[in-house]
Structure formats: C-alpha cells, structure tokens
N, C-alpha and C positions, 0 to 999 in steps of 0.2 A: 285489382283492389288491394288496398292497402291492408295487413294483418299488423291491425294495430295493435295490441296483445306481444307480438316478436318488437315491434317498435319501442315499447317497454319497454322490454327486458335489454336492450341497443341502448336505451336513455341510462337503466340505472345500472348497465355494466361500465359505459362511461363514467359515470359518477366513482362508483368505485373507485374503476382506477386512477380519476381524478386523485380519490382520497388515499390510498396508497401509496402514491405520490408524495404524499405531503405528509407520509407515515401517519394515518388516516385510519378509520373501518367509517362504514354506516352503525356502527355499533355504541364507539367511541366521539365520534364528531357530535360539534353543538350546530355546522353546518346543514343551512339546506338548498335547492335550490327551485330553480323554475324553468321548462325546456320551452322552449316558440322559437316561431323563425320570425324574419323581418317581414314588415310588408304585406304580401299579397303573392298570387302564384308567379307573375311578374318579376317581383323584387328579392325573393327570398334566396333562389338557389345566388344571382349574384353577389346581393351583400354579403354571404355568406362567404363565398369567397374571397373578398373584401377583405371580411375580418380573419379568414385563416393567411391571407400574404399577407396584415400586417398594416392594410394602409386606411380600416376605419376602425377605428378606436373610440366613436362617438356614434351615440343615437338621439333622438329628439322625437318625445309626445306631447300634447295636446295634454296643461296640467287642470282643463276642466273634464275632460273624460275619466279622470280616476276619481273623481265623486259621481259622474252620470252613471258610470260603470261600479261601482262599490269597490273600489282598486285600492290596498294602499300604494302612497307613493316609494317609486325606489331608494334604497338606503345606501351609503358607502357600507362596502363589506358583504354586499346578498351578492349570488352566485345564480347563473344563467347557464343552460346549456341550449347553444345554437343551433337551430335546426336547418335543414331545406326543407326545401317546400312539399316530401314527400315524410317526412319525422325522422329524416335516419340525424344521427348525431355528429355535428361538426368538430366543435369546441367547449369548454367550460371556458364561459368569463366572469370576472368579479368585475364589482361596480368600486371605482374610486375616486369618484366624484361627480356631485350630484348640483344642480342649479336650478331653481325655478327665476324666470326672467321672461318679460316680455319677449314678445317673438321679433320685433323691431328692433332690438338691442342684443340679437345672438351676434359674436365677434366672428370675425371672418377666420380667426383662429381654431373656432370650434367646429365653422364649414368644412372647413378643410379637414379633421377629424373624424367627419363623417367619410370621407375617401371617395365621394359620388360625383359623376361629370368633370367637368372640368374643375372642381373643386372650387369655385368662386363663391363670395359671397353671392352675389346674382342668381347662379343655377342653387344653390340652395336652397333659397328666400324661391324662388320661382316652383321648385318639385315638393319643398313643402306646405307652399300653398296650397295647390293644388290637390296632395293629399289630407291634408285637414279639413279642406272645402266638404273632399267625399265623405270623412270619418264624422263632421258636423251631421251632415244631414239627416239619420236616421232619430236626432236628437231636436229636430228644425233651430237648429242654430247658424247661426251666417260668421265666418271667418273674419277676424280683422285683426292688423299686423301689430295692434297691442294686447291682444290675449297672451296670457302666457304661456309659455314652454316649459319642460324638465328637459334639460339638456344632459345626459348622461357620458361619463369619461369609463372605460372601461376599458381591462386588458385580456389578452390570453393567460388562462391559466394555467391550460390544461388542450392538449390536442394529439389526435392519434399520428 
C-alpha cells in the first residue's frame, strides 16, 4: 500500500529543490505547480522515463475534457512534477508551449515530440486514438479526428 502522506512530503521536497535551484523558497516564489503521471498504470512508469532521457518533450489532451472535467487549460510558464505510476517524483517540467488544433492537423513534428513507438505520424494518430476513444466514454461521446487537441511543448527543469 501506498503511504500517500510520505508521497507528499517526496513531491514537495522536490519542488523545493526545484526552487533552490533557481535561488527559490516556497516562501518567495509566485510559482506553483501540479504533480500526475502520464496515462494509465501501463503508460506512466514508461513515459516517464521518456521524459527523464530526454526524447518526449510533448504531450496531447482531448481540449473538450477540460470543460467536461472543470480543468483550466495549460498555460506557457505553469510547472508539472512528473510522476510514476506509484507517486514517487521523477522530474519538474515547465510548459513552453501550448496549441489547441484539431487532432487531424497535429505535425508529424510534434509526434515525434511525444518520443512514443516508432515515433511516426501513424503510431501517434493510431495510440491516440485509441486512448481518447476510452477517455470519451464515460462522457458518451464518440471520437473523431476533427475534435481538437492541446498539444503541449514542455522541458526538464528540474531532476534528481
């Protein structure tokens, strides 16, 4: 069992010394952030690793589930700490760029961003189908390749 409680205190010692870092306190900073992992228990621990070597620098949501869900959308400049799939803390990332665009006109440029499969536009368009199909339906909505996307650009900021 997870002692979520220690998991805390893992999330905002990273922050810390994120902020440290950056000659920082929790005290002084106007920074805040937000800790999740990718995915699913499936998806999580790998992207995760993913983005600690370096080769996904891009994620993509579904821009009608942040109103079904009351979400705002993400902003250049808000800060993430990456999780697995268990809470322990990977990395801090900032968002530096942000797109809403149909999901039919994401660039094979930003596929490849994401650091997934073979990195093609193809396996892209084909895994995230797939999972917006499942994220649709508890909302009975049906997927289709003009809904739009938030394509997000994002770096390391910050990792142990």
């Amino acid at each position: 069992m997870i002692d979520m409680n220690k998991k805390k205190i893992e999330i905002d010692n990273m922050w810390r010394e994120y902020l440290l870092s950056i000659k920082e306190t929790p005290q002084n900073t106007n920074k805040t952030f937000k800790a999740w992992f990718f995915g699913d228990e499936k998806l999580a621990n790998p992207l995760a690793k993913l983005v600690l070597d370096g080769k996904k620098t891009g994620t993509t949501s579904l821009y009608c589930l942040y109103k079904l869900e009351g979400e705002d959308l993400p902003k250049v400049g808000e800060h993430s700490i990456i999780l697995d799939f268990d809470n322990n803390p990977q990395c801090v990332i900032e968002i530096i760029k942000v797109e809403v665009l149909p999901f039919n006109t994401v660039s094979k440029e930003f596929a490849i961003s994401e650091g997934e499969g073979d990195l093609s536009l193809n396996y892209w368009r084909a895994a995230h189908k797939s999972c917006f199909e499942i994220e649709l339906l508890p909302f009975k909505k049906i997927f289709n390749e003009g809904l739009k996307v938030v394509c997000e650009t994002f770096k390391v900021v910050y990792k142990n």
